[in-house]
N, C-alpha and C positions, 0 to 999 in steps of 0.2 A: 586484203583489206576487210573483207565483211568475217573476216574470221576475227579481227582486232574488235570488230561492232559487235560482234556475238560476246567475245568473252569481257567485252565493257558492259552491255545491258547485264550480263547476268552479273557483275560485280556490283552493278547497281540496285541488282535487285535483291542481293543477300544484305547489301549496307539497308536498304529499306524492312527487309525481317527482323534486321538487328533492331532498328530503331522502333516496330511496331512491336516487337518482345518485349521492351523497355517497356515503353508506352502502358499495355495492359499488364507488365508485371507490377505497376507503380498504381492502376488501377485496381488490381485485386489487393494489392496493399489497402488503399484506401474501403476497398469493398469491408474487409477486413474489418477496421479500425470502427467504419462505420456501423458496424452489426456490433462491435462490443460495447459502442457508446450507446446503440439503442438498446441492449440490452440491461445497461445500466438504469435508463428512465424504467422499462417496462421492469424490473426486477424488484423485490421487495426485502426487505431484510429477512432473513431466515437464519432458524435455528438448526443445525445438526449436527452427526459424531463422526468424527474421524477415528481411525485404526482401532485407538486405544478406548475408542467408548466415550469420549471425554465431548463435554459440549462444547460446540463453538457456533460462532453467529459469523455469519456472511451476508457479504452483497457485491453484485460488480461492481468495477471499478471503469471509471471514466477513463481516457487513453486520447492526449489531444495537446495544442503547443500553447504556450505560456497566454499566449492573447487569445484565446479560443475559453479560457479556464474563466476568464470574468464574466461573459455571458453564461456559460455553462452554468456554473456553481460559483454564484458572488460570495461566498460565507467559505471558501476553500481557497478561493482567491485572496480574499482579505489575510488569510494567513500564507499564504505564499508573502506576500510583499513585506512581511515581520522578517524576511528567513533572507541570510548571506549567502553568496552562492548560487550556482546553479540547481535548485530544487529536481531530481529524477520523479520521488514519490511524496505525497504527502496524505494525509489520508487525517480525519477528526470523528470522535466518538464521544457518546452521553452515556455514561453507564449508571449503573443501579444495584445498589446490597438495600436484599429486604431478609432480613431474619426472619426465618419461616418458625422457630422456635419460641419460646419466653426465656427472658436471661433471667437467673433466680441471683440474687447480690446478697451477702453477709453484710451487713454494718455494726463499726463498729461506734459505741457509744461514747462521748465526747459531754463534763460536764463545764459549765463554764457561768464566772458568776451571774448573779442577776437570775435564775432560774431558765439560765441561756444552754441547752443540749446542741450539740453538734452530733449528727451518724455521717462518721466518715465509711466509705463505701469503693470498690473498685474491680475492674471486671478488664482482668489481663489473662489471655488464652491465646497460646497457636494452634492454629487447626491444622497445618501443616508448614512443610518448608517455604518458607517467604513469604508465611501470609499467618498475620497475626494482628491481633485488636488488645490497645490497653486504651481505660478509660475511668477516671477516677477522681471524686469530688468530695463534697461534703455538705449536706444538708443543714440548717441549723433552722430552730423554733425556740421560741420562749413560752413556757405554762403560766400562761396567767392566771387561770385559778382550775377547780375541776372540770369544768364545760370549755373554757377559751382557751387558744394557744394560737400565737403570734407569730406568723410564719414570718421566718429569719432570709428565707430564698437559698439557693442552692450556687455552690462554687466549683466550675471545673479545672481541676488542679492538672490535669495530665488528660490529653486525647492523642492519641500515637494510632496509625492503622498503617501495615505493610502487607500490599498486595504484589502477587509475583502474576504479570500477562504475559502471553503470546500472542502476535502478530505477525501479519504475513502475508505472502501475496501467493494465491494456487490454480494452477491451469483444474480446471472445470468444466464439463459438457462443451470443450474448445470456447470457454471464456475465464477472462482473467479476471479473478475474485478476492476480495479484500478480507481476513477475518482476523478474527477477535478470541483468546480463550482466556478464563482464569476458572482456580478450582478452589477461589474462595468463597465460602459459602453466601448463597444468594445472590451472586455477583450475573448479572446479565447487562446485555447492550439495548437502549432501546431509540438508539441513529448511530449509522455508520455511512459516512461519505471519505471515498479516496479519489486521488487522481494522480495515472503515470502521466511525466510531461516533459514532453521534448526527449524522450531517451536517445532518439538516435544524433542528437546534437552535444551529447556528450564526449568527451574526449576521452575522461575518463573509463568509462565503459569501453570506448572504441577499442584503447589500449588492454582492454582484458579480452578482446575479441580482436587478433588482426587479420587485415584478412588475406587468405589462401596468394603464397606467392606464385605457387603450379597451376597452368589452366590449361584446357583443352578447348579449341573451337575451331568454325570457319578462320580461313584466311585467305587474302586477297594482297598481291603483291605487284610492286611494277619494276620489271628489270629488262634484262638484254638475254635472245637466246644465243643460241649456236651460234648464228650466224650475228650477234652480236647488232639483232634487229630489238627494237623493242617489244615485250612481250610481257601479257600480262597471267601471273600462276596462279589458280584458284584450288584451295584443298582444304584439308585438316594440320591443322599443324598443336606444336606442345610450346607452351611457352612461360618462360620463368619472368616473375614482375620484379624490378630491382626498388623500382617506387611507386606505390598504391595512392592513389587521388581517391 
């Protein structure tokens, strides 16, 4: 009898390791989650180059569940609830083109009655693949006599701008970081807010990860021995899942 009390406490006591493994693995999860969400407040937007030399802007990104995002970040939130669907990542940016150059413009001369000139004018360039500026109008003035001229105002007939970005999300000094690139000229970021949310409530993701049907661990079993007394086996066993919860 005290050999059935023996090998009942210790199965009691491995079901108890089980459940305090659980326990702090779900704690270091959050340990986790929480050092990447503080690092998001303490972190600042920053500029730098990946492999190719090319600039990109960064910042953490938030990691937290759908009701947790309106406290967080109300302006991230607000555009979550635009969006159909279960939202993974959402992420919003201000960017900025300042032409570090002078654009020099040909006009051309336009005469029109009345002592009415038109300079039509137009400034179409690719600086490269997917990224190019057209922009094109037409000034008009009247000469009133040698000293006066009657400004007519200006009309823009065409504003076209294609810009080609990259975005993305990158493990970093073990934090998950949101960036930004483009290599059209003068193009930088100057706010960058994201947020993962709820990934692991996705189904879809679940199905592109399933999980492992082989496992190895304790096991703890209640049967009959030899003698067809009841007995209880404690070991290692190998065991295949036919349906994963």
């Amino acid at each position: 009898m005290k050999k059935y009390i023996n090998l009942i406490v210790l199965a009691i006591l491995i079901a108890i390791l089980g459940i305090q493994y659980n326990i702090i693995r779900h704690k270091n999860n959050d340990i986790l989650i929480s050092k990447q969400n503080e690092s998001y407040y303490k972190d600042t937007l920053i500029i730098t180059k990946n492999k190719a030399k090319e600039l990109e802007f960064q910042r953490s990104t938030l990691v937290l569940s759908k009701g947790d995002l309106e406290s967080a970040n109300s302006k991230l939130y607000s555009e979550l609830q635009k969006e159909k669907g279960k939202v993974i990542y959402l992420s919003t940016a201000n960017a900025n083109i300042q032409n570090t150059e002078p654009i020099v413009l040909n006009n051309m001369q336009i005469k029109y009655p009345d002592n009415i000139i038109g300079l039509a004018w137009m400034y179409d360039t690719t600086y490269s693949e997917n990224n190019s500026r057209l922009i094109a109008g037409e000034t008009k003035f009247k000469i009133i006599d040698s000293t006066t001229i009657d400004d007519r105002g200006t009309r823009i007939v065409s504003d076209n701008m294609s810009m080609h970005l990259v975005t993305g999300l990158t493990e970093e000094d073990k934090k998950l970081k949101i960036f930004i690139r483009s290599d059209f000229p003068g193009f930088s970021i100057t706010k960058l807010d994201g947020a993962i949310i709820d990934p692991q409530k996705s189904d879809i993701i679940k199905s592109f990860f399933p999980k492992k049907k082989w496992g190895i661990g304790p096991s703890i079993t209640l049967g009959l021995d030899n003698n067809l007394k009841p007995a209880i086996s404690v070991g290692i066993s190998v065991s295949y899942n036919i349906i994963n919860f």
